[in-house]
N, C-alpha and C positions, 0 to 999 in steps of 0.2 A: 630463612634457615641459616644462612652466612653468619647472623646476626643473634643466631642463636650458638651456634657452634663457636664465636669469638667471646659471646658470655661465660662459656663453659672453660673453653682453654684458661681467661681472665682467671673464674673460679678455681682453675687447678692450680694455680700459685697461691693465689691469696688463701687456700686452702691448704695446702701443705708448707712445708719448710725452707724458708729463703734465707740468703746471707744477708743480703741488704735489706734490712726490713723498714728502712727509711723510705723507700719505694712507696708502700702503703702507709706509713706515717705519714710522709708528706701529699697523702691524697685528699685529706680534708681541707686542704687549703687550696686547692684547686676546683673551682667552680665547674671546666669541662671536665675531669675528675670526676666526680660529684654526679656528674647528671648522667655521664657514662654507666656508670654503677646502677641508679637512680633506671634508667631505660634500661637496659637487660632485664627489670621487674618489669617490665610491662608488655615486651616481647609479647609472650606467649597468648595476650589477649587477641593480637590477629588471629591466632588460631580456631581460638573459641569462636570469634567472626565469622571466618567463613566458614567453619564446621557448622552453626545455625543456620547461615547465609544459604548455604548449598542445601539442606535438609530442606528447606521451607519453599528453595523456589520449585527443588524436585517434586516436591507434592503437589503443593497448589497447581502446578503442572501434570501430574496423574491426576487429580483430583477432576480437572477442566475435560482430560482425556475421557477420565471413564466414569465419571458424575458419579463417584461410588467414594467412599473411606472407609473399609471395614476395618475390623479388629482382624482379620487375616493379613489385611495390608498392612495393618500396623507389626504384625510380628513378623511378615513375612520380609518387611522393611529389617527392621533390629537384627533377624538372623542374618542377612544376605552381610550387614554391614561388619557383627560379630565376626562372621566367618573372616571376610576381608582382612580384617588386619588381625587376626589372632595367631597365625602359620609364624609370622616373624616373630612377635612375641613369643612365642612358643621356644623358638629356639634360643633366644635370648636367656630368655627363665633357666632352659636346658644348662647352659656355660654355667647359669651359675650355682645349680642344685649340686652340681658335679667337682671332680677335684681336679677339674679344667682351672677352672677362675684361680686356686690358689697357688699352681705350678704356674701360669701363665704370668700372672701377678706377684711376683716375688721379688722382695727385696727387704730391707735390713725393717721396715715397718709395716710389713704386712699385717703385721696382727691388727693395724690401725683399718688395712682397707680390705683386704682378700679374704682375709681369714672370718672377717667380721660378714663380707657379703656372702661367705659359702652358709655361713649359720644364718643369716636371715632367709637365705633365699631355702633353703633344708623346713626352716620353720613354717614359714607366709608364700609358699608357692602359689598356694591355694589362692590366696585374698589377690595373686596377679592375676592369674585365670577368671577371677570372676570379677574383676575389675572393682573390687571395693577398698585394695591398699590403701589408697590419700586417706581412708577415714579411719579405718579397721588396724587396729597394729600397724599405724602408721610411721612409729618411730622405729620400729624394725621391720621397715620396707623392703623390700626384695627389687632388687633393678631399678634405683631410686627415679628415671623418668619417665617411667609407667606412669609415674603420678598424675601425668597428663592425661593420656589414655584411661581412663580411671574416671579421673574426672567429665573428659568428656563424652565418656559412653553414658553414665548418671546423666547427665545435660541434655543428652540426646533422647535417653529414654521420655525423660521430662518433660522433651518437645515435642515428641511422637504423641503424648498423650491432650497435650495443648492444641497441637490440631487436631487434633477428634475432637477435641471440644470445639472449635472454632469450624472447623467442618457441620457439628449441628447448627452453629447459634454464627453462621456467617454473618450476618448484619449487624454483629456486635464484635467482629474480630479486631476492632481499633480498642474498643475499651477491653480487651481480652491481654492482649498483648500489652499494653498501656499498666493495666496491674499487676502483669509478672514482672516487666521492666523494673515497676518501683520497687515489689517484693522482693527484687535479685538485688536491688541496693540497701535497702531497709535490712535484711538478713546481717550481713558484714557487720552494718553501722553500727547494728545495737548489740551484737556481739562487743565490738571492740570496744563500746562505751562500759560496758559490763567489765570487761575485764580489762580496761584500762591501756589499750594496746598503740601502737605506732601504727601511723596510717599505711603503712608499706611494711615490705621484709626487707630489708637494707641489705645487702654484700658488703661483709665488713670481715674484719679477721679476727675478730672473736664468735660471729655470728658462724664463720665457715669452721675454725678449727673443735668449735665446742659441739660440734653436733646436732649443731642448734637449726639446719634445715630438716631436720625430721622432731619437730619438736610443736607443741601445740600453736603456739606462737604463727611457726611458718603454715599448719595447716588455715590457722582461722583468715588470715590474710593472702595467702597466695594459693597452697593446692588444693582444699576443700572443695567440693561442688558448688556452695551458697556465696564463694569468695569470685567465683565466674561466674555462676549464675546472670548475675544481670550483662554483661558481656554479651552472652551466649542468646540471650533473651534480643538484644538487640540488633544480633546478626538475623535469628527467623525474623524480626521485624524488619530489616534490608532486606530477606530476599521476598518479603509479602511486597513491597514497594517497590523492587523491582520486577515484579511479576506485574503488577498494577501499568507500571510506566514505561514498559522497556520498548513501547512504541510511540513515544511521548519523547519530545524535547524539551528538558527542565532547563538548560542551560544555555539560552539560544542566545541572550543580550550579553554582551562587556559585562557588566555588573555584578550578574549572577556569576559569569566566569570567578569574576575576579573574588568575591566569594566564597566561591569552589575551595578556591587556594588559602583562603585566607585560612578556611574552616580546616579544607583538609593538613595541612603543616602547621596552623596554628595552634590547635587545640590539641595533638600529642606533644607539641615542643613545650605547651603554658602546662602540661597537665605534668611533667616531665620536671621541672622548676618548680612547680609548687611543690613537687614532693622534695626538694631538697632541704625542706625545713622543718622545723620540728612545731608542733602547735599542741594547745592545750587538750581536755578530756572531748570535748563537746567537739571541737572541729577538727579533732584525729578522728572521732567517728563518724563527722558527717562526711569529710575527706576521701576516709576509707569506703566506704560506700561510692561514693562518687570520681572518682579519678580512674579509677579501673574503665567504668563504660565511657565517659567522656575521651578516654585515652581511645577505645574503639570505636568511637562514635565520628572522630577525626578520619581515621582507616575507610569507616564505612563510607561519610561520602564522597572517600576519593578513590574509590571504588565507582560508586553509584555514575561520579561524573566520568569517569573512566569509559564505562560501558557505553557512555553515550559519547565519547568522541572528544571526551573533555581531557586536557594532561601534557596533551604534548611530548615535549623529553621522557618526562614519567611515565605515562606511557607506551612508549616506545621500548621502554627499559622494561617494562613489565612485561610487554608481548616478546621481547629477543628471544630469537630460539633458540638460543645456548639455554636461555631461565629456563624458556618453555621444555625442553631436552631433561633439563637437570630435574625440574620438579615432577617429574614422573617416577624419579627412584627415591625422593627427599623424603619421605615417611618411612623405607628401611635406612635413610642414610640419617634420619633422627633416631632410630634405635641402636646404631652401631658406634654414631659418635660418642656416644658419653665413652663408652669403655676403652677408646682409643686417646682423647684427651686427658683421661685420668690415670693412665696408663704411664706419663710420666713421674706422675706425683706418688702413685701406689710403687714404684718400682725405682726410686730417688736413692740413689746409691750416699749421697753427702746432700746439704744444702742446695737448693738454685739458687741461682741468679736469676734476677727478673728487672725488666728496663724497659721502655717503647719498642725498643727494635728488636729484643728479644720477645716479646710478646706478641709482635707483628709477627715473627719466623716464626715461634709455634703454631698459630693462628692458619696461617697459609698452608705448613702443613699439617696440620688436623684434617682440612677442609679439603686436601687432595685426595689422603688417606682414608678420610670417610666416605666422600664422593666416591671412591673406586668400590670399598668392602661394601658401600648402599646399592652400587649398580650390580652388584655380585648379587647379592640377597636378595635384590629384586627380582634378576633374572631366574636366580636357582630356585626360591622360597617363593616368593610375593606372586610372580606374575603364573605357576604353576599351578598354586595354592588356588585363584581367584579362578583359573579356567575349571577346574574340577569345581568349583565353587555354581559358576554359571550351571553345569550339570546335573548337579545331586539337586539343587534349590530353585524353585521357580522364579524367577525375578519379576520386581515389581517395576513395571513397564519397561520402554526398551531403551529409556534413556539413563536407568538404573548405575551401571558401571563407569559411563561416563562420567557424571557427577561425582562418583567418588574417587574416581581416578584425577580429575580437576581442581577436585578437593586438595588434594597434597601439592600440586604447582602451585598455589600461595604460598607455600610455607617456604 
């Protein structure tokens, strides 16, 4: 989440109006530059990870309980999750149907940002609620990182429906999974070989000032469903193999440790560098297809080795209970931060300045500010919303909330 919130602050300069603009001219010539930009694209696939990861072990887990998968479970699952995080959404959409966002938001170029989100959000409220934005009137989106949520409620449906399949035809759940993994990459590639596209959505200052994240471009590569698809595909396949192993030591010799490491840091830091280039029609589409889940496929088994005791530092870094503390509120504190980091850019009285250490100070404090207004909305919105939630809706088994609530401490 830190690492999403530092992409964001990054974006609200290079997205609005600086003095020094040599700043971002001179970022091409810089290789850490480059890859910095280059990873913020690919952030968001942890997400999709463990959002499969946790959907697939909680099943095959009720599944094992109660030798049953109905089509009740399967809805009963979607509403419980629906409900969960749709209270914060809700109020979010609220700011900005309302003549909140354009008092709130005011400044000499409002009409570029406030004025523009009161009329999208007046128009496509609708398509937030039902989670079809990223595809639907996607370029006059309403709350533009719903896009997420969006997407991955579509992904989740999709999984829901993949084990019921894999619930009848268990003895084939390797090759089940196995062909949605390729279809979630296959999808992208041939798209992007069609229409000729770059294997990534770059953060550039023509790409931010032109309006070009809400534009076909950024859908078919980054926020569409078929663009995580195969991501999301490879998380329910982690938590099927954690389910399988999680009484199994996969990692017991030196070797495979080492391994461990190699896979888990090596293959987001190579998938991260390759994307810093530019390549022909053929291998921008195979690319695109493939970098996205190899970038989660790194994540996955340093996770997997994780679970079993494998990491060390990492870790360690992972269980600290300040993380463990903070990732209980990170999913209202992912809906609040956009509108606090952009908040300087919509409300820019004259040009910024932008420099390392000016970009470190905003950074820091986005992430204070957010942190506070997420643990606000959790406590007032999130955590109220989900106990009336337990009540009106039957849950599906008793380890229902916890998973979802574990869900957001990765992020």
């Amino acid at each position: 989440m830190l690492l999403i919130i530092l992409c964001h602050t990054y974006s609200s300069y290079i997205g609005g109006y600086v003095k020094n603009t040599e700043y971002f001219e001179e970022a091409p010539k810089s290789l850490i530059h480059i890859c910095m930009r280059n990873l913020f694209v690919f952030l968001v696939q942890t997400f999709f990870l463990f959002s499969g990861f946790l959907l697939s072990y909680h099943l095959f887990q009720l599944i094992e309980e109660r030798k049953t998968f109905s089509m009740r479970c399967i809805i009963l699952t979607f509403v419980n999750r629906y409900l969960r995080i749709f209270p914060p959404v809700l109020l979010m959409l609220a700011s900005g149907v309302t003549l909140w966002v354009v008092s709130f938001f005011h400044g000499p170029i409002k009409d570029l940002y406030s004025d523009l989100e009161y009329q999208r959000c007046r128009k496509n409220w609708w398509t937030t609620i039902f989670f079809i934005n990223n595809h639907y009137n996607q370029h006059e989106m309403c709350y533009f990182i719903s896009w997420y949520l969006a997407a991955d409620t579509q992904l989740y449906i999709l999984s829901l429906i993949i084990l019921s399949f894999i619930w009848r035809y268990r003895a084939k759940v390797n090759q089940i999974l196995s062909v949605f993994i390729v279809t979630g990459i296959l999808i992208p590639a041939v798209i992007n070989y069609i229409y000729n596209l770059d294997i990534i959505y770059r953060i550039t200052p023509e790409n931010s000032k032109n309006n070009q994240f809400r534009s076909f471009n950024f859908s078919v590569t980054y926020s569409s469903m078929y663009a995580n698809m195969g991501t999301y595909m490879l998380g329910v396949s982690f938590g099927y193999v954690y389910y399988k192993v999680k009484n199994y030591r996969l990692f017991s010799s030196v070797g495979y440790q080492i391994c461990w490491w190699l896979l888990f840091l090596g293959l987001p830091m190579a998938v991260v560098y390759l994307s810093t280039f530019y390549y022909n029609r053929f291998f921008s589409a195979l690319l695109c297809g493939l970098l996205k889940p190899l970038y989660a496929l790194g994540i996955g088994i340093g996770v997997l080795g994780m679970s079993q005791n494998v990491g060390g530092l990492a870790k360690s870094i992972c269980e600290w209970r300040i993380a463990t503390f903070l990732g209980n509120f990170t999913y209202s504190t992912y809906l609040v931060h956009y509108g606090i980091v952009f908040y300087r850019t919509a409300t820019a009285k004259e040009p910024m300045l932008i420099s390392n250490w000016i970009l470190a100070r905003s950074f820091i404090t986005d992430t204070i500010i957010s942190f506070i207004l997420g643990f606000l909305m959790h406590i007032v919105v999130e955590l109220p919303a989900i106990r009336i939630q337990k009540i009106i809706v039957p849950q599906v088994g008793a380890q229902k909330h916890h998973s979802e609530k574990t869900k957001y401490q990765y992020f």
